[in-house]
C-alpha positions as CSV (number, residue, x, y, z in Angstrom):
1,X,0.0,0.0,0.0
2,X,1.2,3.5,-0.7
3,X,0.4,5.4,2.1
4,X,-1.1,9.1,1.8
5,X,0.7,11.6,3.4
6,X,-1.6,14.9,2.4
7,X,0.3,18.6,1.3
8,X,-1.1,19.8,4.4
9,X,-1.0,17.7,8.1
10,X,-2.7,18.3,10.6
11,X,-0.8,18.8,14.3
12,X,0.6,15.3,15.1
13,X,-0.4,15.3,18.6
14,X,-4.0,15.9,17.5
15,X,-5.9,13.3,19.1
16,X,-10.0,12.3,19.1
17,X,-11.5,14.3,22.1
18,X,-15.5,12.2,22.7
19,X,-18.2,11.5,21.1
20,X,-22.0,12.5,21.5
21,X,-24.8,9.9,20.5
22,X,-28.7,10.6,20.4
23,X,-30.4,8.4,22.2
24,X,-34.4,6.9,23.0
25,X,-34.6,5.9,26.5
26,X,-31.7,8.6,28.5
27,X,-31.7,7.0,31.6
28,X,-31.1,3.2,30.3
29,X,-28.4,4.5,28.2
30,X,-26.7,6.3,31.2
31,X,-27.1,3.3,33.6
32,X,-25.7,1.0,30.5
33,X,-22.5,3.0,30.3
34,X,-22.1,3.9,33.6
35,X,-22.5,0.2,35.4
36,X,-22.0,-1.8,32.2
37,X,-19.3,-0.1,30.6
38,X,-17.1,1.9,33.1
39,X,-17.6,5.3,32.6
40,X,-18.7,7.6,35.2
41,X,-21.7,10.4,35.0
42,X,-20.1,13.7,35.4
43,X,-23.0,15.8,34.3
44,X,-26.7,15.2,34.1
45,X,-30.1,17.1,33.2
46,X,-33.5,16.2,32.2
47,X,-32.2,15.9,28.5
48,X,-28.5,15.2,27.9
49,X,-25.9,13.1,30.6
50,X,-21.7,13.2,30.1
51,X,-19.9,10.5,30.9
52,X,-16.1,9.8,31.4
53,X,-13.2,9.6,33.8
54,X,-13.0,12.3,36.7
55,X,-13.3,15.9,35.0
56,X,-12.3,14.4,31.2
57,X,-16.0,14.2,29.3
58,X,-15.7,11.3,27.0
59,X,-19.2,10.4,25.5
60,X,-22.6,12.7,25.8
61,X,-25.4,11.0,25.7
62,X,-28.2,13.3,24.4
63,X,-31.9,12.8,24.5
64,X,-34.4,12.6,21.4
65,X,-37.8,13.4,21.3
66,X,-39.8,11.1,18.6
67,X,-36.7,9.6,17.5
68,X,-36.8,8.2,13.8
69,X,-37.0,4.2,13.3
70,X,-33.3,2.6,13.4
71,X,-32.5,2.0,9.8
72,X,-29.6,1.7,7.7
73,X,-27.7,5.3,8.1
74,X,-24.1,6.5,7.8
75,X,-22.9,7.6,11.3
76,X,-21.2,5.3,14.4
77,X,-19.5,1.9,13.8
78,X,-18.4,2.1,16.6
79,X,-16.6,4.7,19.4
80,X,-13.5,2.2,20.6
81,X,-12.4,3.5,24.5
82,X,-8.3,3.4,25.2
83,X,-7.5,1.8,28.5
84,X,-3.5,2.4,29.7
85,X,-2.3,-1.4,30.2
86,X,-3.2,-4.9,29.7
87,X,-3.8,-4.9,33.5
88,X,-7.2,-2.3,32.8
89,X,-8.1,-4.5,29.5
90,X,-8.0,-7.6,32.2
91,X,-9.6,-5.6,34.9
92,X,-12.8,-4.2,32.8
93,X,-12.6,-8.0,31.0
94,X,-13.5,-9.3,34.4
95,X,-15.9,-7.0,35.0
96,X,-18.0,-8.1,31.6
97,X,-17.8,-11.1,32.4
98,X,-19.0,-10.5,35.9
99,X,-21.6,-8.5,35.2
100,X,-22.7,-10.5,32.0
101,X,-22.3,-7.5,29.7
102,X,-22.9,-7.8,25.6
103,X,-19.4,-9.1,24.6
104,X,-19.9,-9.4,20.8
105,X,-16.3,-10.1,20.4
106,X,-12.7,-10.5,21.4
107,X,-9.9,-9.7,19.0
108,X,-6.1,-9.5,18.7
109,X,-5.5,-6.4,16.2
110,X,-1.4,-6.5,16.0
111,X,-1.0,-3.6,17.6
112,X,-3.9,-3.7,20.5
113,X,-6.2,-6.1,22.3
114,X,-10.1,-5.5,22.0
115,X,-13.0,-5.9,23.4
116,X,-16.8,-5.8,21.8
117,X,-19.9,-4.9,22.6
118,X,-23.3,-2.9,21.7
119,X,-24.7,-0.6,23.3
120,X,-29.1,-0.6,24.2
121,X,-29.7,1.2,21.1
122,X,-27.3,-0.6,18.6
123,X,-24.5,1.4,18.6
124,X,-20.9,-0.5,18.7
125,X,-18.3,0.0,21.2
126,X,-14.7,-1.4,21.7
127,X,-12.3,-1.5,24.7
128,X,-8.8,-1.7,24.1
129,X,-5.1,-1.4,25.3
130,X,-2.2,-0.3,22.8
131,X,0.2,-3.1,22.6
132,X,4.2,-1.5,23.0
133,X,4.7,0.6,19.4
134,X,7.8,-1.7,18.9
135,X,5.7,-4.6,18.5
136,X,3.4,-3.0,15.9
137,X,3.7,-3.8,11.6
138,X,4.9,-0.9,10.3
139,X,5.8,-1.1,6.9
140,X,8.7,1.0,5.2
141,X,6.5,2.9,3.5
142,X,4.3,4.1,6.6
143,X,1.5,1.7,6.7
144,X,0.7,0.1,9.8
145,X,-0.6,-3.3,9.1
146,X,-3.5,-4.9,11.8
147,X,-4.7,-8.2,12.1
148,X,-8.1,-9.9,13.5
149,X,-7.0,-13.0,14.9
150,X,-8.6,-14.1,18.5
151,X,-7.1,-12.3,21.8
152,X,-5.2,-14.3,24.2
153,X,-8.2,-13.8,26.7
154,X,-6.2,-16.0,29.3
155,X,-3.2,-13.3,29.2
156,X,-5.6,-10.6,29.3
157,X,-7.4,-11.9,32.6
158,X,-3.8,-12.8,34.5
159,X,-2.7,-9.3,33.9
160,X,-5.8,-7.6,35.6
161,X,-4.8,-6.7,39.4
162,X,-9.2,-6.8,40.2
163,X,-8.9,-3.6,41.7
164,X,-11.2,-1.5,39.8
165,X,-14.1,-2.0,37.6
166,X,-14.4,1.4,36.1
167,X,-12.4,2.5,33.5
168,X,-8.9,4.6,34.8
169,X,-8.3,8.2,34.5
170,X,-5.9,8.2,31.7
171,X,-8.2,6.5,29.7
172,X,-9.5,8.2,26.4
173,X,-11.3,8.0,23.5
174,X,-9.2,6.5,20.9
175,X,-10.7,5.9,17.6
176,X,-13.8,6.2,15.9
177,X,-14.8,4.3,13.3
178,X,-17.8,5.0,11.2
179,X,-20.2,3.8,8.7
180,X,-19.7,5.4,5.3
181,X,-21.2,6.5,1.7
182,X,-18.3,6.2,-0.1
183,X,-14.7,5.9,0.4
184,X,-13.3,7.4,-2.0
185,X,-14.4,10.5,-0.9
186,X,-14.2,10.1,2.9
187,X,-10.5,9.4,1.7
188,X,-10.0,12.6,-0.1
189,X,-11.6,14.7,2.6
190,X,-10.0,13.2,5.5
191,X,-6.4,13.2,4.1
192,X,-6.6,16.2,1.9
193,X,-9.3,18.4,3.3
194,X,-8.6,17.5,7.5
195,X,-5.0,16.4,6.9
196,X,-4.7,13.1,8.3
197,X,-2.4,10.3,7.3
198,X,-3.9,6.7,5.4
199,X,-2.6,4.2,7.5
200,X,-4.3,1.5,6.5
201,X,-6.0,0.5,3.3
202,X,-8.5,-2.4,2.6
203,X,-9.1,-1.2,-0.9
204,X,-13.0,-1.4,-1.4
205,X,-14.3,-2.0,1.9
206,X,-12.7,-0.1,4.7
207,X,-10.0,2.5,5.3
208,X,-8.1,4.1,8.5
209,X,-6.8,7.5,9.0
210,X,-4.4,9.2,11.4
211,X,-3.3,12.2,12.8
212,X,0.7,11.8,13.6
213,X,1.9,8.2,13.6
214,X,-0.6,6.5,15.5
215,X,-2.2,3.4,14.1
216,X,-5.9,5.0,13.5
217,X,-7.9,7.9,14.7
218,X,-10.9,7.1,12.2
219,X,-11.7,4.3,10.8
220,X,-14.4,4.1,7.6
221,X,-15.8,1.2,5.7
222,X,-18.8,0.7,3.7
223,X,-20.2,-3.1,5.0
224,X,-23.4,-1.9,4.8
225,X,-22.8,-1.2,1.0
226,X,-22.1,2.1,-0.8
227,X,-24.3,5.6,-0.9
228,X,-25.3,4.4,1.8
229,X,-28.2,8.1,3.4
230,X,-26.8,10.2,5.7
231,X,-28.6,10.3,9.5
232,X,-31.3,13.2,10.1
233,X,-31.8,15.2,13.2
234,X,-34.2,12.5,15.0
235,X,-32.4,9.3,13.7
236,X,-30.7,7.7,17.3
237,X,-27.1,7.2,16.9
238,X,-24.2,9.6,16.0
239,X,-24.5,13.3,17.0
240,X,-20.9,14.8,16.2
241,X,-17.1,13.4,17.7
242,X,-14.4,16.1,18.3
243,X,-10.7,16.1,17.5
244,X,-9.0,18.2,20.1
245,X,-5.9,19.9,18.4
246,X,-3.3,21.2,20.9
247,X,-3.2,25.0,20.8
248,X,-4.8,28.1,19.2
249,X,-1.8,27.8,16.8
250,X,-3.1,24.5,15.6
251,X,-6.6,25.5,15.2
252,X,-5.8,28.5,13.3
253,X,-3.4,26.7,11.3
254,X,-6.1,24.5,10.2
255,X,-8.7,27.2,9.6
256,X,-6.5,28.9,7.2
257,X,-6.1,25.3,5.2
258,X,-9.4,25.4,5.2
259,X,-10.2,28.6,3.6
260,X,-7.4,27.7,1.6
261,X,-9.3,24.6,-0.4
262,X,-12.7,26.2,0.0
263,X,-14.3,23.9,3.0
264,X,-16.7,25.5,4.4
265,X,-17.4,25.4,8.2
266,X,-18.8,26.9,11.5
267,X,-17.0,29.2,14.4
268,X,-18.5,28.3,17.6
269,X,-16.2,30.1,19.6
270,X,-12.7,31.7,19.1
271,X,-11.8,27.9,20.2
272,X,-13.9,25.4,18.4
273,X,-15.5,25.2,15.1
274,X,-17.7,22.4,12.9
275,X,-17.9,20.7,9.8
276,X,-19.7,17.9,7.7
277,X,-17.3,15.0,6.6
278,X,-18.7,13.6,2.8
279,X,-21.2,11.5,4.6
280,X,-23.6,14.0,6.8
281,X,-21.2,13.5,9.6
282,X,-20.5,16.2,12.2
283,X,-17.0,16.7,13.6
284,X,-15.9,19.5,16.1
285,X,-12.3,20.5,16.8
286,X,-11.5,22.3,19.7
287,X,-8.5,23.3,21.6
288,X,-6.9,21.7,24.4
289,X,-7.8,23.0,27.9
């Protein structure tokens, strides 16, 4: 694979800041990812609840009113959650298993352990550790090659220390992958248009993008087949995900880019703006507190 490095990059230490879903029942949701999951409720109101680790908001959970039937939309594959060590992996592996949560799956990717599950509402979720970089496929000319084989579940559990069931402070939201139109242009915006790196490329199906040398910050595929309609405002699932970028500097860096090839988008604040990928998705990038 020839890797794409785009004209312009992003800032390397750009990294995926949450994820906000829209969901039917708030309260199930909330309990799910708070007793199932490992998260814990930092905020909550009448119509929206954050969840994450201390003062660090990884997923928002936001209430619909007459939400739209689940159907077959572009939006959330699924939001993948980055413990620190095997010893987490092991620990919140336990407490699945414990508490009989929705494993779907456990995979060995090359370069990380993962869990699998789904959510109430049919969104997907993984829980993984980063294996050491040295032990990761990198290829000469920048690709970094994953696997699927099964995960040495035995090795997982031995490492875990059972002293917690929620997830750590350091943990964060590491990837998003997401359910695409087309991939061709999801490429082309993403490398040329956000200025990631293609880090991985599985040709007709599926394709992963990163800021700086990590293995994937987004990933993309099109399983449920190409052109596939973008989500509306009451369709449950995907609200937005954020890149957090690590200064003003960075931000405006970006913002002149995209003046520069004509991409429109929204200033919230002097801090954060928006935009649409190809496929109806929303992303925000904001700047690190």
């Amino acid at each position: 694979m020839n890797t794409i490095t785009p004209t312009f990059q992003i800032n390397a230490t750009t990294h995926i800041g949450k994820v906000a879903l829209k969901v039917a029942n708030l309260e199930k949701m909330r309990d799910f990812y708070a007793e199932i999951i490992g998260l814990t409720v930092l905020h909550q109101s009448a119509d929206q609840v954050d969840l994450g680790t201390t003062n660090n908001v990884l997923l928002t959970l936001q209430k619909v009113s007459d939400p739209l039937p689940l159907t077959r939309k572009t939006g959330l594959f699924h939001v993948a959650f980055l413990l620190p060590t095997r010893k987490d992996l092991g620990n919140t592996l336990i407490h699945y298993i414990e508490t009989k949560a929705p494993i779907d799956g456990a995979s060995d990717h090359g370069y990380s352990e993962a869990l699998y599950l789904t959510d109430p509402e049919g969104n997907g979720i993984e829980v993984y550790r980063d294996k050491p970089r040295s032990e990761w496929d990198i290829r000469e000319d920048g690709e970094i090659v994953g696997i699927t084989i099964e995960m040495d579940a035995q090795g997982v559990v031995d490492a875990a220390d059972r002293k917690q069931s929620h997830f750590p402070e350091d943990t964060i939201v590491g990837h998003v992958h997401l359910k695409v139109a087309d991939l061709q242009k999801t490429e082309d915006f993403y490398t040329q248009v956000l200025g990631l790196n293609l880090t991985s490329n599985f040709g007709a199906q599926a394709k992963f993008f990163a800021a700086g040398d990590y293995h994937h910050h987004i990933g993309s595929n099109i399983w449920m087949g190409q052109h596939t309609p973008a989500m509306e405002a009451n369709d449950l699932g995907l609200a937005y995900y954020s890149f957090v970028v690590p200064d003003q500097a960075a931000l405006s860096r970006l913002k002149a880019h995209l003046d520069e090839v004509g991409a429109a988008y929204k200033v919230a604040t002097d801090k954060q703006i928006s935009f649409f990928d190809p496929n109806g998705i929303l992303i925000k990038i904001t700047v690190e507190n």
